[in-house]
mmCIF file of the N, C-alpha and C atoms, coordinates in Angstrom:
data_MODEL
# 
_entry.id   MODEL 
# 
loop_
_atom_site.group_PDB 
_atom_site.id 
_atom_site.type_symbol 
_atom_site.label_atom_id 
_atom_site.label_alt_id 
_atom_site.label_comp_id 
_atom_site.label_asym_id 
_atom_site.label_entity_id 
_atom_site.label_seq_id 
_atom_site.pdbx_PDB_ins_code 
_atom_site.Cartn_x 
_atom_site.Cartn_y 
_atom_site.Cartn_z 
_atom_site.occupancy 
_atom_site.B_iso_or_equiv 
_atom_site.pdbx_formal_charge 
_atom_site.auth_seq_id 
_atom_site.auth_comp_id 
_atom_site.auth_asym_id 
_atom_site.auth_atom_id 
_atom_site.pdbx_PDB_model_num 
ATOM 1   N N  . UNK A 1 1  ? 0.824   -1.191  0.000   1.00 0.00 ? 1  UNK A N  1 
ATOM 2   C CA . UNK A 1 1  ? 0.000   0.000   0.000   1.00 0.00 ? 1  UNK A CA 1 
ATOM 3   C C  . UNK A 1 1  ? 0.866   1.250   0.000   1.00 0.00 ? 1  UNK A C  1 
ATOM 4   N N  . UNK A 1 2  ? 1.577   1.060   0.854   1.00 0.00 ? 2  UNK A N  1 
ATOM 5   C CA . UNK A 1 2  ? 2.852   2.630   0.950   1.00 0.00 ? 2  UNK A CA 1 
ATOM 6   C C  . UNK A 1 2  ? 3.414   2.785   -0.737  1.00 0.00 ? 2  UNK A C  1 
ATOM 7   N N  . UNK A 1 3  ? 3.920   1.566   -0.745  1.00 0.00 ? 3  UNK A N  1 
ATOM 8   C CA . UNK A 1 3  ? 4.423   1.796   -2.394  1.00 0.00 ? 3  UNK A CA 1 
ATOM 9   C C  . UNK A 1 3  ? 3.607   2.340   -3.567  1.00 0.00 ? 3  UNK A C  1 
ATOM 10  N N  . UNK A 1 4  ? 2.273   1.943   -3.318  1.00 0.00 ? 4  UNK A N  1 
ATOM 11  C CA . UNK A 1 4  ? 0.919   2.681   -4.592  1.00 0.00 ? 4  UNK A CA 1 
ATOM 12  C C  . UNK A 1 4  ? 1.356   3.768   -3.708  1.00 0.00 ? 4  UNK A C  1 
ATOM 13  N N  . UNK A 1 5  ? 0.820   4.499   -2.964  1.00 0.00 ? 5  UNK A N  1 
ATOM 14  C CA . UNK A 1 5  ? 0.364   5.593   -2.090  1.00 0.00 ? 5  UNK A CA 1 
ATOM 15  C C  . UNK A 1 5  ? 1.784   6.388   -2.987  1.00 0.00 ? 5  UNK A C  1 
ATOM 16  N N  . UNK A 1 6  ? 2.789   5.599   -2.631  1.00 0.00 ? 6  UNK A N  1 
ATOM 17  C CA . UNK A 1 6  ? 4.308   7.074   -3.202  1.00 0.00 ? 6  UNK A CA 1 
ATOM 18  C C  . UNK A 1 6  ? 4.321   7.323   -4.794  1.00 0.00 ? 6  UNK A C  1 
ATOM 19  N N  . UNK A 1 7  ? 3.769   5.920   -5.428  1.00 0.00 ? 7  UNK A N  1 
ATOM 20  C CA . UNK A 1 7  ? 3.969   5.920   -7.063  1.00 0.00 ? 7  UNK A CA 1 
ATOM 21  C C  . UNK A 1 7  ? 2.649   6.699   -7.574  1.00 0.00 ? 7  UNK A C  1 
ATOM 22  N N  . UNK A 1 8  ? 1.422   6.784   -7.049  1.00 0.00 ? 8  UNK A N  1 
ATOM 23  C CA . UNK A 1 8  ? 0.474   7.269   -7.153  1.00 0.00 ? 8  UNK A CA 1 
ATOM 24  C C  . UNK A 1 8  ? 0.453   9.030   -6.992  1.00 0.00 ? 8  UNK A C  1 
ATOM 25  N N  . UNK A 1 9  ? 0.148   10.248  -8.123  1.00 0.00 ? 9  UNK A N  1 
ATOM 26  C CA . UNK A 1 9  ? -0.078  10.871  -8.074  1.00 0.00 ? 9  UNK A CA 1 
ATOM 27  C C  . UNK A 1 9  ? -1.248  11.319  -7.269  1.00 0.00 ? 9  UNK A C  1 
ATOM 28  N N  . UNK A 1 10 ? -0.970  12.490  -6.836  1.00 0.00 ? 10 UNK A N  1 
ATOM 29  C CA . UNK A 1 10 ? -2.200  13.041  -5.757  1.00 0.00 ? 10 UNK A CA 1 
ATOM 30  C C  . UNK A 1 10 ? -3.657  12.982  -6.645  1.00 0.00 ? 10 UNK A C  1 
ATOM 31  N N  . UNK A 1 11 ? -3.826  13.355  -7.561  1.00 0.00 ? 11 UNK A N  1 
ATOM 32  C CA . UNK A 1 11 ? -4.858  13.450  -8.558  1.00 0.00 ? 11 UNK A CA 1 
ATOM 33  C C  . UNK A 1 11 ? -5.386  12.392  -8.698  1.00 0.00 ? 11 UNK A C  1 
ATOM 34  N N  . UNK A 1 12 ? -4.335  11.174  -9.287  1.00 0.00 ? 12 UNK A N  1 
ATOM 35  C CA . UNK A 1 12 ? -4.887  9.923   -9.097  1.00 0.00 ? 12 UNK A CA 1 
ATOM 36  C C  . UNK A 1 12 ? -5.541  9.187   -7.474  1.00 0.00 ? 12 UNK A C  1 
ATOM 37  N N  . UNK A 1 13 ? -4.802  9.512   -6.446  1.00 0.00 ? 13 UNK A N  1 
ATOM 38  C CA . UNK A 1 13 ? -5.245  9.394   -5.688  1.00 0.00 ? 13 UNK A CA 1 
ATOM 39  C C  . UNK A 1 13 ? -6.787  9.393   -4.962  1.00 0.00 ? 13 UNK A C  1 
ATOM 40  N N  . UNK A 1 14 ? -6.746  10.600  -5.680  1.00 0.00 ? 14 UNK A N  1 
ATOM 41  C CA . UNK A 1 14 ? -8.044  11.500  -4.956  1.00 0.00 ? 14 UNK A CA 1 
ATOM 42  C C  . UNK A 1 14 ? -8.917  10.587  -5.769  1.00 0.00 ? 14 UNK A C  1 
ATOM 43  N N  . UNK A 1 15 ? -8.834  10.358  -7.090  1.00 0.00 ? 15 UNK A N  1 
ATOM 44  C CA . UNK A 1 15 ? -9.403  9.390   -7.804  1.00 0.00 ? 15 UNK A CA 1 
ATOM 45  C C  . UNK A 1 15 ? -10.420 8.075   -7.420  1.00 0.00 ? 15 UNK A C  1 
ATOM 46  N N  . UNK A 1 16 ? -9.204  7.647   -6.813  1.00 0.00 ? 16 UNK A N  1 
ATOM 47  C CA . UNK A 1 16 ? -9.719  6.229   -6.699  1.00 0.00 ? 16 UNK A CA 1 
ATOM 48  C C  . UNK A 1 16 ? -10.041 6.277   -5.070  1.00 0.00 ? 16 UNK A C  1 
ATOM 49  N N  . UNK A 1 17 ? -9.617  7.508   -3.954  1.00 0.00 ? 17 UNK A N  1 
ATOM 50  C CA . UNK A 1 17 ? -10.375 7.188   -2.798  1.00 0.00 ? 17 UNK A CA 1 
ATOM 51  C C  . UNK A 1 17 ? -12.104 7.510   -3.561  1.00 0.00 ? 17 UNK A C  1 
ATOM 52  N N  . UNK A 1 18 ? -12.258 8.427   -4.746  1.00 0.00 ? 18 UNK A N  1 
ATOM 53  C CA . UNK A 1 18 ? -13.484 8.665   -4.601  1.00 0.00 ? 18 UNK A CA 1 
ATOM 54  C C  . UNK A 1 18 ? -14.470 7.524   -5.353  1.00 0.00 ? 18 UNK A C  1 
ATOM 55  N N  . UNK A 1 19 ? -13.689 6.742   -6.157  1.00 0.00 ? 19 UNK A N  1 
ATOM 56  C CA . UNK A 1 19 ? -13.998 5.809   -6.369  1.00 0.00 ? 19 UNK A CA 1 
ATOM 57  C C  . UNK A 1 19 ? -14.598 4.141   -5.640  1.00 0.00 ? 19 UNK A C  1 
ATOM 58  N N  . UNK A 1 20 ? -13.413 4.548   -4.640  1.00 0.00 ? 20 UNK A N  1 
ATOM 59  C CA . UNK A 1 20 ? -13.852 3.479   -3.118  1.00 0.00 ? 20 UNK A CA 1 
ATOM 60  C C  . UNK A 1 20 ? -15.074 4.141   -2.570  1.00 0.00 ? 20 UNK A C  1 
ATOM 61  N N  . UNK A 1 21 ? -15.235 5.509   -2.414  1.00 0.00 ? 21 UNK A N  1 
ATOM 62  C CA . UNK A 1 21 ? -16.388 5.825   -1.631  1.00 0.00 ? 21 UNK A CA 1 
ATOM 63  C C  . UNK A 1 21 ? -17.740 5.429   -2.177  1.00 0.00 ? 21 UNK A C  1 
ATOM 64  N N  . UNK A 1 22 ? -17.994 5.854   -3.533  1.00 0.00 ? 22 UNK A N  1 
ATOM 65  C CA . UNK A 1 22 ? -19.224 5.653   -4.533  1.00 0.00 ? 22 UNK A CA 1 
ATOM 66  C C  . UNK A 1 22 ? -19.295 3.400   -3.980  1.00 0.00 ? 22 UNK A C  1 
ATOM 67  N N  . UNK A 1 23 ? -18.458 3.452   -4.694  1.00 0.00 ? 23 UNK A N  1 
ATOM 68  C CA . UNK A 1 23 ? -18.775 1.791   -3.775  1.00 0.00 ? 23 UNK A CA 1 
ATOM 69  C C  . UNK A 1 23 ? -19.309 1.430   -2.445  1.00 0.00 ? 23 UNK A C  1 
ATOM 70  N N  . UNK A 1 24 ? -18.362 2.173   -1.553  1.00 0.00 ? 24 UNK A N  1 
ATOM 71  C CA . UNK A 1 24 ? -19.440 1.760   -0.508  1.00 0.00 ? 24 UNK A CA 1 
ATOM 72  C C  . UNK A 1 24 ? -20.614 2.956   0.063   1.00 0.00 ? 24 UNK A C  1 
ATOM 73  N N  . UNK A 1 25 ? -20.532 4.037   -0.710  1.00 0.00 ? 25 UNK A N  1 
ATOM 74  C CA . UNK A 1 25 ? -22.490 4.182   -0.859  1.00 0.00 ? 25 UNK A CA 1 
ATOM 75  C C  . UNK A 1 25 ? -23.510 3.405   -1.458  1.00 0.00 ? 25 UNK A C  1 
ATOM 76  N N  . UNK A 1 26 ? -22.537 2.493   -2.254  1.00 0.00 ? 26 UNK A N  1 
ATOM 77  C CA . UNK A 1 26 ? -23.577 1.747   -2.984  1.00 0.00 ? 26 UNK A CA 1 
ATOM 78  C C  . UNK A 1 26 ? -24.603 0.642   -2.217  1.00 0.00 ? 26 UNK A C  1 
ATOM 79  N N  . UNK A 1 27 ? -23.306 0.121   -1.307  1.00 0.00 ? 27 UNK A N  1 
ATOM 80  C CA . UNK A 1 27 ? -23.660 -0.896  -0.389  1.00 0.00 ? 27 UNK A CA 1 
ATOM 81  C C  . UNK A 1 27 ? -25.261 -1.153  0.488   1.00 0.00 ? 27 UNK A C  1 
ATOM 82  N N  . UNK A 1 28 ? -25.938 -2.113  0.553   1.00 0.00 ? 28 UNK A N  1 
ATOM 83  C CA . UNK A 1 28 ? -27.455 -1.632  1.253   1.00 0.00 ? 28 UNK A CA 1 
ATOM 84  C C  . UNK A 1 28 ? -26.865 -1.335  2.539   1.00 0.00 ? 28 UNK A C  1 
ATOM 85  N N  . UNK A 1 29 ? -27.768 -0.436  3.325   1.00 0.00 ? 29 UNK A N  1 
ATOM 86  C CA . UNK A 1 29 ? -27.704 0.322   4.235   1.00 0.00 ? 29 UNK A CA 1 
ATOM 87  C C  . UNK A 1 29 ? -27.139 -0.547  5.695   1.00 0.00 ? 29 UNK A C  1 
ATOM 88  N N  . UNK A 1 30 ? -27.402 -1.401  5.517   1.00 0.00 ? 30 UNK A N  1 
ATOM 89  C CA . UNK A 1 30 ? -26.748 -1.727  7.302   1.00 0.00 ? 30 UNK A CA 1 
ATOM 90  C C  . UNK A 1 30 ? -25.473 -2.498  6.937   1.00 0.00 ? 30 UNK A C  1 
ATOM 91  N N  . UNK A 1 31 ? -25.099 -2.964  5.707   1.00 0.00 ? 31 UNK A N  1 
ATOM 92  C CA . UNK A 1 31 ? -23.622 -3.209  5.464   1.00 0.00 ? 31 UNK A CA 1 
ATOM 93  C C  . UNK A 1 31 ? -23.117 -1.934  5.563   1.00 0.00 ? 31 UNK A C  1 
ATOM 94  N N  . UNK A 1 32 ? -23.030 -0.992  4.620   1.00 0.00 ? 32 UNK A N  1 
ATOM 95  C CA . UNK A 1 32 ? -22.465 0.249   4.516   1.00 0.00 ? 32 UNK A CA 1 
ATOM 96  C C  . UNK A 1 32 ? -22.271 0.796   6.104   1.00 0.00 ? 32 UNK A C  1 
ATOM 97  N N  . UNK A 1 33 ? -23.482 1.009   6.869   1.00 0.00 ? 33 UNK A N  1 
ATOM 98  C CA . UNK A 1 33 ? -23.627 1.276   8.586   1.00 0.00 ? 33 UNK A CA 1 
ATOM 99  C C  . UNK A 1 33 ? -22.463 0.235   9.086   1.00 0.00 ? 33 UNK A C  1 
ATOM 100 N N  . UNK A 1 34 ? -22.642 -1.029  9.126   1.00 0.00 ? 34 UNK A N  1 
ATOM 101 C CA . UNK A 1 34 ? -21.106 -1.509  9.968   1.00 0.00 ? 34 UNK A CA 1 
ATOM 102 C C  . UNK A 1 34 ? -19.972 -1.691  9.369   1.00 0.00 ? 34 UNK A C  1 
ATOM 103 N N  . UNK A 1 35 ? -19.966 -1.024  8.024   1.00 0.00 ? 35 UNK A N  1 
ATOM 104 C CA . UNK A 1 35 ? -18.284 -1.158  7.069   1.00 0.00 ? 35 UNK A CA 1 
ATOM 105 C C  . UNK A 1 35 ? -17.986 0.285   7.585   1.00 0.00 ? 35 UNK A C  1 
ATOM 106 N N  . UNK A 1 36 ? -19.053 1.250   7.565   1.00 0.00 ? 36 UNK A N  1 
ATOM 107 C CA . UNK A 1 36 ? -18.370 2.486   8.192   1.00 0.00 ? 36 UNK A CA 1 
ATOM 108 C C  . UNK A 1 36 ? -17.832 2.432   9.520   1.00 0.00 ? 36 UNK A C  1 
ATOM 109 N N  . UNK A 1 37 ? -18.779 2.162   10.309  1.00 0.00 ? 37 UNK A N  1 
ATOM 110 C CA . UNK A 1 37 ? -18.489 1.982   11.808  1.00 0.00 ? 37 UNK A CA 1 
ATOM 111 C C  . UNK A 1 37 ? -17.134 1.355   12.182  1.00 0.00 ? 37 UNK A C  1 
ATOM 112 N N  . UNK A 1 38 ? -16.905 -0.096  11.019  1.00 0.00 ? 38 UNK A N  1 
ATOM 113 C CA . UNK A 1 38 ? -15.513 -0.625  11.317  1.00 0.00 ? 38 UNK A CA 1 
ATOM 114 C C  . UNK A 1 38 ? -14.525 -0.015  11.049  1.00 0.00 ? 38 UNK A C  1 
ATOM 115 N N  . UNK A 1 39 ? -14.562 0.429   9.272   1.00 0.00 ? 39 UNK A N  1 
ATOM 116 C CA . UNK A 1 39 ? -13.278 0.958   9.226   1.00 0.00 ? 39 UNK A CA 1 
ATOM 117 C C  . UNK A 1 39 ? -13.431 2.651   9.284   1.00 0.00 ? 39 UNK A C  1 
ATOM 118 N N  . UNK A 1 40 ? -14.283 3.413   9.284   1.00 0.00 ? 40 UNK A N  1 
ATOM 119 C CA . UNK A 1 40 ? -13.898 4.594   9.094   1.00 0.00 ? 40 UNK A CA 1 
ATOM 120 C C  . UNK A 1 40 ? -13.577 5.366   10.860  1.00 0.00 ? 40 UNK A C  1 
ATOM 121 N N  . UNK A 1 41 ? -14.800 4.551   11.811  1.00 0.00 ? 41 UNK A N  1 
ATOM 122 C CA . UNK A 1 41 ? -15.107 4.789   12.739  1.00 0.00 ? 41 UNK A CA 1 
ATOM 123 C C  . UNK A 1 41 ? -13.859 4.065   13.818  1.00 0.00 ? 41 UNK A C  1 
ATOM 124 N N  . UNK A 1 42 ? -13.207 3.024   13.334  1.00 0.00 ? 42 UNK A N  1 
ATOM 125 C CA . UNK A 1 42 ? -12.549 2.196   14.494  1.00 0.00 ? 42 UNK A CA 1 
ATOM 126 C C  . UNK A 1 42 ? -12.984 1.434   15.172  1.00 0.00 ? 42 UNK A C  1 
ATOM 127 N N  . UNK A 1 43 ? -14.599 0.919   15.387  1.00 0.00 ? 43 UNK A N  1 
ATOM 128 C CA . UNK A 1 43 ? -14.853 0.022   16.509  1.00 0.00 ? 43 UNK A CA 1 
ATOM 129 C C  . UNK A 1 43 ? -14.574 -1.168  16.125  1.00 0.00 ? 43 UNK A C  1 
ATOM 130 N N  . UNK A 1 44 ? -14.455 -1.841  16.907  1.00 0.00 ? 44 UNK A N  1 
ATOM 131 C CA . UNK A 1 44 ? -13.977 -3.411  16.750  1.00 0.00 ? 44 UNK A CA 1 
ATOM 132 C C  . UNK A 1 44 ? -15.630 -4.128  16.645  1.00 0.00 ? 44 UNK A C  1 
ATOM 133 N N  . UNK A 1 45 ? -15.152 -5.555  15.913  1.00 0.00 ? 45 UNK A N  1 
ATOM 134 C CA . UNK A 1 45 ? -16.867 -6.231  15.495  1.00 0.00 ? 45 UNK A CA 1 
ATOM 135 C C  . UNK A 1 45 ? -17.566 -6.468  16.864  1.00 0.00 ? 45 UNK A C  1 
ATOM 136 N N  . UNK A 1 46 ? -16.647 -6.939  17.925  1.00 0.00 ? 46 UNK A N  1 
ATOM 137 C CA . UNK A 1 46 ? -17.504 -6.871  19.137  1.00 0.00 ? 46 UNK A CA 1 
ATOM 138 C C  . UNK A 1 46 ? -18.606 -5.590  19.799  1.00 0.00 ? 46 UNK A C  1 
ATOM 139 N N  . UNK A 1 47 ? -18.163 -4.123  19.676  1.00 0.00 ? 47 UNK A N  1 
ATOM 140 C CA . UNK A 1 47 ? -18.370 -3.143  19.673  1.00 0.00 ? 47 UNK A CA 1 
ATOM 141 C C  . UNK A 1 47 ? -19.683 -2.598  19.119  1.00 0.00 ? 47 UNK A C  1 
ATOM 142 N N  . UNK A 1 48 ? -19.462 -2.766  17.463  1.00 0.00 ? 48 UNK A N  1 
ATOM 143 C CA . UNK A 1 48 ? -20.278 -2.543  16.299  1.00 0.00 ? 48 UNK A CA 1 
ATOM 144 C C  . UNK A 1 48 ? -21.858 -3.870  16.722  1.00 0.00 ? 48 UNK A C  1 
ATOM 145 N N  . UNK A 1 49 ? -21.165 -4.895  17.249  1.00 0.00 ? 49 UNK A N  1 
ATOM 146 C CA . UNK A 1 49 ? -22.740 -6.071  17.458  1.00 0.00 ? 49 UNK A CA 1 
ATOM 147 C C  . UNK A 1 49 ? -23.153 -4.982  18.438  1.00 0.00 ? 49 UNK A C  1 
ATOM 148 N N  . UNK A 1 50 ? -22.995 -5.029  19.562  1.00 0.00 ? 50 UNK A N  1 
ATOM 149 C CA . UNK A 1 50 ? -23.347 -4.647  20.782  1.00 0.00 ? 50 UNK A CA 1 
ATOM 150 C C  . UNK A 1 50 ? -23.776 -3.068  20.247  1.00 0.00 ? 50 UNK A C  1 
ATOM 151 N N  . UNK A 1 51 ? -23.317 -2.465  20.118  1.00 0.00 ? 51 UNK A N  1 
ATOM 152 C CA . UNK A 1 51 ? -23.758 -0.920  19.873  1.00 0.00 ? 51 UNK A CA 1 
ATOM 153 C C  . UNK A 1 51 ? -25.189 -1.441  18.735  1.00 0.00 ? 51 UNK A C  1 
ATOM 154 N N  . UNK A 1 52 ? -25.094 -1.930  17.480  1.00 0.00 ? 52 UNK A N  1 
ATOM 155 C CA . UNK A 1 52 ? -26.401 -2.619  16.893  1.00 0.00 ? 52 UNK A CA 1 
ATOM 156 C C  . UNK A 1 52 ? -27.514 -3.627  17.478  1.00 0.00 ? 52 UNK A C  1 
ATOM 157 N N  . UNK A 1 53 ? -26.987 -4.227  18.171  1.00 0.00 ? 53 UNK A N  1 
ATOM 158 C CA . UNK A 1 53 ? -27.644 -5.376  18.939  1.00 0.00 ? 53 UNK A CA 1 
ATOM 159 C C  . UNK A 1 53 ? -28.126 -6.322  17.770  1.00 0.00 ? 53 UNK A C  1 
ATOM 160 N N  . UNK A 1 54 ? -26.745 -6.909  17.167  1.00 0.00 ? 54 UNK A N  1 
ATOM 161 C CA . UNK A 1 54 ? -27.145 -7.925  16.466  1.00 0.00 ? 54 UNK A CA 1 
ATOM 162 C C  . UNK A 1 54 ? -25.467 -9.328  16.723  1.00 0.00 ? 54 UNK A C  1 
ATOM 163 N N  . UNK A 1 55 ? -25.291 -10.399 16.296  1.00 0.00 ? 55 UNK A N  1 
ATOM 164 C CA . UNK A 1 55 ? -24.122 -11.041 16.829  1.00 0.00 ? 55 UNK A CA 1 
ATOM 165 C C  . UNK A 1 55 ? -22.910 -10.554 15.903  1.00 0.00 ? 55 UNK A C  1 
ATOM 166 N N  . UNK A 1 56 ? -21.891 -11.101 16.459  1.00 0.00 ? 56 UNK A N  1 
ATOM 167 C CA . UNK A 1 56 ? -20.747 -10.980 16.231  1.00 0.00 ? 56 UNK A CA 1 
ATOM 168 C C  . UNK A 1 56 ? -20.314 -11.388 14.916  1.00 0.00 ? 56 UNK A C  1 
ATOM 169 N N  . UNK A 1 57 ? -20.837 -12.658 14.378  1.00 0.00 ? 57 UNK A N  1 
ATOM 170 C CA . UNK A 1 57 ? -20.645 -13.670 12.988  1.00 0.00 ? 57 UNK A CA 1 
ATOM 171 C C  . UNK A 1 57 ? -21.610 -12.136 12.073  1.00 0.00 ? 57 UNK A C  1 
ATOM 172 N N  . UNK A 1 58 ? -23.007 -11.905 12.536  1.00 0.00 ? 58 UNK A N  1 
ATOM 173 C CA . UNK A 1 58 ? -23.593 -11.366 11.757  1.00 0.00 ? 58 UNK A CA 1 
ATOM 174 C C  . UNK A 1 58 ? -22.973 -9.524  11.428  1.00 0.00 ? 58 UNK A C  1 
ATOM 175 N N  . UNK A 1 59 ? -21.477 -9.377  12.110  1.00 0.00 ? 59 UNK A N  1 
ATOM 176 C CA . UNK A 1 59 ? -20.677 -7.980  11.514  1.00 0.00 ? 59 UNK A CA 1 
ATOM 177 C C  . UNK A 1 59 ? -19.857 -8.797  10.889  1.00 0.00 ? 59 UNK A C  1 
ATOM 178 N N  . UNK A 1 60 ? -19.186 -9.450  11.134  1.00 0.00 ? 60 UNK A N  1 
ATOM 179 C CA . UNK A 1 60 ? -18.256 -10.145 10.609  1.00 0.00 ? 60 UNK A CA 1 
ATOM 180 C C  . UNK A 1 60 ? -18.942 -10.804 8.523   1.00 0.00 ? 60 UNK A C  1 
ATOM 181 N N  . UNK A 1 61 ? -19.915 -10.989 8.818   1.00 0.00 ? 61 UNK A N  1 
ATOM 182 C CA . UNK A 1 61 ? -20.088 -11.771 7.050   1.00 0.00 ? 61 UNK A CA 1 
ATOM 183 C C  . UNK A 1 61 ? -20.511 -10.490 6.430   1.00 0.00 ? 61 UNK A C  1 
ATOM 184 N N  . UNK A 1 62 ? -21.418 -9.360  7.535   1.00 0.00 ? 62 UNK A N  1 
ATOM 185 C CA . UNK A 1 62 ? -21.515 -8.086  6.360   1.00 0.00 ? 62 UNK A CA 1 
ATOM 186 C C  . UNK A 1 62 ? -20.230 -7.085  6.004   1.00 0.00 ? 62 UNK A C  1 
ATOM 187 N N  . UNK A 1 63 ? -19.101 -7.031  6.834   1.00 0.00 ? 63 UNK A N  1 
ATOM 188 C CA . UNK A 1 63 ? -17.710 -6.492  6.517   1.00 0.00 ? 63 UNK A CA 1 
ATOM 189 C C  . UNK A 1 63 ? -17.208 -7.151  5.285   1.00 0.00 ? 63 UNK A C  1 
ATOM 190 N N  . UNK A 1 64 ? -17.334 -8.947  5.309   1.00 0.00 ? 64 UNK A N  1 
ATOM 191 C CA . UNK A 1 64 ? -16.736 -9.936  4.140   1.00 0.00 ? 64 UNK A CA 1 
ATOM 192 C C  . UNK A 1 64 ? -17.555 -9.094  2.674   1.00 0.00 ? 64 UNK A C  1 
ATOM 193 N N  . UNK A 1 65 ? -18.772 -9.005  2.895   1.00 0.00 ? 65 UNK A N  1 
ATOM 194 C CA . UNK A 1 65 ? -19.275 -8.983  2.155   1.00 0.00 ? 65 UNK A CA 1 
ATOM 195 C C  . UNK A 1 65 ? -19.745 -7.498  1.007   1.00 0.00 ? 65 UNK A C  1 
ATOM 196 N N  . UNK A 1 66 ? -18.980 -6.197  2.185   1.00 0.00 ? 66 UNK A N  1 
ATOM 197 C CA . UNK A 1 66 ? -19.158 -5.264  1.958   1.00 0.00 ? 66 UNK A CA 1 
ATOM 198 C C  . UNK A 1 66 ? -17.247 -5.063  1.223   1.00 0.00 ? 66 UNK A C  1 
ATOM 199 N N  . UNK A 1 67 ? -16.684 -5.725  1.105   1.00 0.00 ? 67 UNK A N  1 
ATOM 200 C CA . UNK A 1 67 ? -15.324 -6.388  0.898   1.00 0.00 ? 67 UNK A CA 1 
ATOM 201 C C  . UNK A 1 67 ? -15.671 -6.590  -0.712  1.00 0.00 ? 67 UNK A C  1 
ATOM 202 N N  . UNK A 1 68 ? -16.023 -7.862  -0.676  1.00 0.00 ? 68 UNK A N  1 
ATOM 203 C CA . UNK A 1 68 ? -16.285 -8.234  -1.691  1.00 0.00 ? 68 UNK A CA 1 
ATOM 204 C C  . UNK A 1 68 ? -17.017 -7.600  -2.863  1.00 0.00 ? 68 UNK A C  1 
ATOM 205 N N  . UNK A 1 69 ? -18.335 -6.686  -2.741  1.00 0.00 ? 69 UNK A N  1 
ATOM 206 C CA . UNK A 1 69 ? -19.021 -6.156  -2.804  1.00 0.00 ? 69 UNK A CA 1 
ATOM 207 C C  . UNK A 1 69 ? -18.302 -4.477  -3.505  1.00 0.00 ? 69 UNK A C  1 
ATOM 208 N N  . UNK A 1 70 ? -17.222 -4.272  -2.888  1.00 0.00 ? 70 UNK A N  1 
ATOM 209 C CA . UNK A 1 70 ? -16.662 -3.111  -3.036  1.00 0.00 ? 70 UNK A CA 1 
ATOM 210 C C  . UNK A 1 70 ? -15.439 -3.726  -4.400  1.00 0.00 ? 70 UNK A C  1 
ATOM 211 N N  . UNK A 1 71 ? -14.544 -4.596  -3.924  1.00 0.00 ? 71 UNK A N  1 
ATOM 212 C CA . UNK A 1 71 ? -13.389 -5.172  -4.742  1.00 0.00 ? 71 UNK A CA 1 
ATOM 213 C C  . UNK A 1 71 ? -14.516 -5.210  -5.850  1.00 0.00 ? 71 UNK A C  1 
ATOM 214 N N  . UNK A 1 72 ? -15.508 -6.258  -6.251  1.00 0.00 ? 72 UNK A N  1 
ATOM 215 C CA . UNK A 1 72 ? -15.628 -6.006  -7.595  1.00 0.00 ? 72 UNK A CA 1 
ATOM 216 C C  . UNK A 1 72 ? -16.052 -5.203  -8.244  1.00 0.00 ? 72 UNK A C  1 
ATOM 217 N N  . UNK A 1 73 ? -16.654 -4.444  -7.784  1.00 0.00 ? 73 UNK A N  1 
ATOM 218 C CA . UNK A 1 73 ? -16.715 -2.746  -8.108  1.00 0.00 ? 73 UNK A CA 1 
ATOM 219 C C  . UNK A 1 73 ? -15.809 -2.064  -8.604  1.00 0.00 ? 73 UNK A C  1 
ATOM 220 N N  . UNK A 1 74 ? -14.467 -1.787  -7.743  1.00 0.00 ? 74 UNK A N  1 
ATOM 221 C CA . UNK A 1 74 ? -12.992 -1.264  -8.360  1.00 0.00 ? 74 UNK A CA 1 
ATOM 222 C C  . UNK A 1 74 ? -12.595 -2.018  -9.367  1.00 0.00 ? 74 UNK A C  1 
ATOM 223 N N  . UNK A 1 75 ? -12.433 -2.996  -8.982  1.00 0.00 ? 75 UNK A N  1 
ATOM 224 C CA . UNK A 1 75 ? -11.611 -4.008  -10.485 1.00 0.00 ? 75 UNK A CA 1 
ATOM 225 C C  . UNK A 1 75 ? -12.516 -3.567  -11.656 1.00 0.00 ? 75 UNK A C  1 
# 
């Protein structure tokens, strides 16, 4: 990642974060809610269940899936 980040022009950059974002707006709403919460926000999946009140497996397959969901989008 450091190595794109230095070979990568700022322009391009800005690019493709805005490109990651449109992806995960795309996402239905309570994936997008705990892909933000995880990565933009920092909470850990234990955190994100409990603050939602739903289990642990059930942040865990919508992160996989908001993953997946996003990768084939960029590619």
């Amino acid at each position: 990642l450091d190595q794109i980040i230095e070979e990568t022009s700022e322009s391009e950059f800005e690019k493709m974060i805005a490109i990651v974002n449109e992806c995960i707006n795309k996402l239905p709403k309570k994936c997008k809610e705990i892909f933000k919460l995880s990565k933009t926000e920092g909470l850990t999946n234990h955190e994100i269940a409990t603050l939602l009140n739903i289990s642990v497996k059930t942040v865990e397959a919508q992160i996989t899936i908001a993953f997946k969901k996003i990768k084939a989008d960029v590619v």
